[in-house]
C-alpha positions, 0 to 999 in steps of 0.5 A, a space after each residue: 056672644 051669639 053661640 049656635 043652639 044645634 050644637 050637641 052638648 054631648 060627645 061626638 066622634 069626630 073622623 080625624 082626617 076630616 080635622 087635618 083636611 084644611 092644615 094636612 096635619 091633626 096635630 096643627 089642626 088641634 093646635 088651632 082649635 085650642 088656641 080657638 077655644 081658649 079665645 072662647 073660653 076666656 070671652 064667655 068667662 069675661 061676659 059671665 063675670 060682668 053679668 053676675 058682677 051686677 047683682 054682686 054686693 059688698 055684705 057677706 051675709 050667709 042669707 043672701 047668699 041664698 037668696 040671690 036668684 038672679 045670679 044663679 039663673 045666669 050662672 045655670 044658662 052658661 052652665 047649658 050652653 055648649 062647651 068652647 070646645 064644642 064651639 071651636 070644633 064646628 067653627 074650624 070644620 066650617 072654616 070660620 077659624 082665620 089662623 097663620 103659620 109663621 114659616 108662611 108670614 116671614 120673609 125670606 131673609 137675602 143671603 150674603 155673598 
């Protein structure tokens, strides 16, 4: 997963109504960018997972456990990379975040006379 390098790893303030500029409403907007951020979060868990799941052994020595360097600098680079928060925010703001209502894709049902 390409994850941009200018993104602040720290809090922001963010001006709420430029978050309800796209739906015209903070709450929908917020809604949408947690959905996005779940997405995120369970692709950079996944993509985590499988890199330490190659340096993974079946002995449960209390030795090696120490000594496992490898997994432990990916585990430190996923730890420095910015929140799925963070990466759901910019994402929408950019408009890079395709969402639908549903009100929007039903169609209207004919009514019975």
């Amino acid at each position: 997963m390409k994850t941009p390098s200018n993104l602040s790893a720290s809090i922001v303030t963010r001006n709420m109504s430029e978050l309800a500029n796209d739906t015209g409403n903070v709450y929908e907007s917020i809604a949408i960018i947690s959905k996005r951020a779940n997405q995120l979060a369970l692709k950079l868990k996944e993509e985590l997972n499988g890199k330490l799941a190659e340096f993974a052994t079946t002995v449960d020595n209390l030795e090696e456990v120490f000594e496992n360097r490898e997994q432990i600098e990916i585990s430190k680079h996923y730890e420095r990379l910015p929140k799925p928060t963070n990466l759901a925010i910019e994402e929408f703001l950019e408009g890079k975040v395709y969402y639908r209502t549903p009100e929007e894709e039903a169609p209207a049902a004919p009514k019975a006379e």
